[in-house]
C-alpha positions in Angstrom: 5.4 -9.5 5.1 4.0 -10.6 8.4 4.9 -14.0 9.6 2.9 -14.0 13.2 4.0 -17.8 14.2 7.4 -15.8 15.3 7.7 -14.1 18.6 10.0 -11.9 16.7 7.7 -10.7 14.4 4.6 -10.3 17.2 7.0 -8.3 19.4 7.8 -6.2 16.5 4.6 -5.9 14.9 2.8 -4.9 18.9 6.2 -2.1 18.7 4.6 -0.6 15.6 1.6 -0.4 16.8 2.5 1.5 20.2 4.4 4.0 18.1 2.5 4.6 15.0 -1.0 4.2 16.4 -2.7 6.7 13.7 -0.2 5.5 10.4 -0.8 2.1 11.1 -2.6 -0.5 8.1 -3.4 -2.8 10.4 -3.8 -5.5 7.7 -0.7 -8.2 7.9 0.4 -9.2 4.4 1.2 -12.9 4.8 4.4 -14.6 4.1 3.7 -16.6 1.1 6.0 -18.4 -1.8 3.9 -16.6 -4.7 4.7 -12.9 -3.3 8.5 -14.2 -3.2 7.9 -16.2 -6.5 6.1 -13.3 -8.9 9.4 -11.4 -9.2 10.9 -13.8 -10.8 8.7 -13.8 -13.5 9.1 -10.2 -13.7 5.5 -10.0 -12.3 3.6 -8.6 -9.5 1.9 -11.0 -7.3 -1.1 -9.3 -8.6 -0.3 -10.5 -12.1 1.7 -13.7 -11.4 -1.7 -15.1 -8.8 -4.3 -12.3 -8.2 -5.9 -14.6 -6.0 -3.5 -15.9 -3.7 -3.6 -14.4 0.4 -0.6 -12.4 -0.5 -2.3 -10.3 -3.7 -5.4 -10.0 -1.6 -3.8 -8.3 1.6 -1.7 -6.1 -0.8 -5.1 -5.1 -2.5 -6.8 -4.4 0.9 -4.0 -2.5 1.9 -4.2 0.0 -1.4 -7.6 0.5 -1.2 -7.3 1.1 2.6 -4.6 3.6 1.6 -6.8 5.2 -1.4 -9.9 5.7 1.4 -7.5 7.4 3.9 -6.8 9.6 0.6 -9.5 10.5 -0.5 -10.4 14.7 -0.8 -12.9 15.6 1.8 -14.1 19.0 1.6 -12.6 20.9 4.5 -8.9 19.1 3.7 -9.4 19.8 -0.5 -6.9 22.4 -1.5 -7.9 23.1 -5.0 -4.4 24.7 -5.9 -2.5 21.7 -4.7 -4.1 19.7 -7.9 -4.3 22.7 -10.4 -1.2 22.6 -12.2 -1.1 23.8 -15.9 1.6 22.0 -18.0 2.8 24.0 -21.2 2.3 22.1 -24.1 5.1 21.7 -27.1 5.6 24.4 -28.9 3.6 26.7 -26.5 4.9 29.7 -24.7 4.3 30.1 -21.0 
């Protein structure tokens, strides 16, 4: 969690930056008390408050993370995803 009234946290944050320019999600996920509360509920802050800042920078970050991931044609390995599982009782 990113709180960026800290100079701590600024000077850390601008370090990450310089170093992993490429890696980087830039998208801060706030310091808020219902990401710190929803585990002890044994919830997810996207179950305990869906809406709150916190659940909504965690859900920017996954979908930023499942658009770097997507297959594009000339990075699609076909036998990376082709794996055949034996089934019970089956011989392989």
């Amino acid at each position: 969690m990113f709180d960026g009234r800290t100079r701590l946290a600024n000077d850390v944050a601008a370090n990450v930056r310089s170093h992993f320019p490429k890696e980087l999600i830039d998208i801060p996920i706030p310091r808020a008390v219902r990401v710190s509360e929803a585990p002890s509920y044994s919830q997810t802050v996207m179950t305990y408050d869906p809406l709150s800042p916190g659940a909504i920078a965690y859900m920017q970050v996954a979908r930023e993370i499942a658009e770097r991931g997507k297959a594009t044609e000339e990075n699609f390995d076909s036998n990376v995803v082709s794996i055949n599982y034996k089934k019970d009782g089956e011989i392989a």
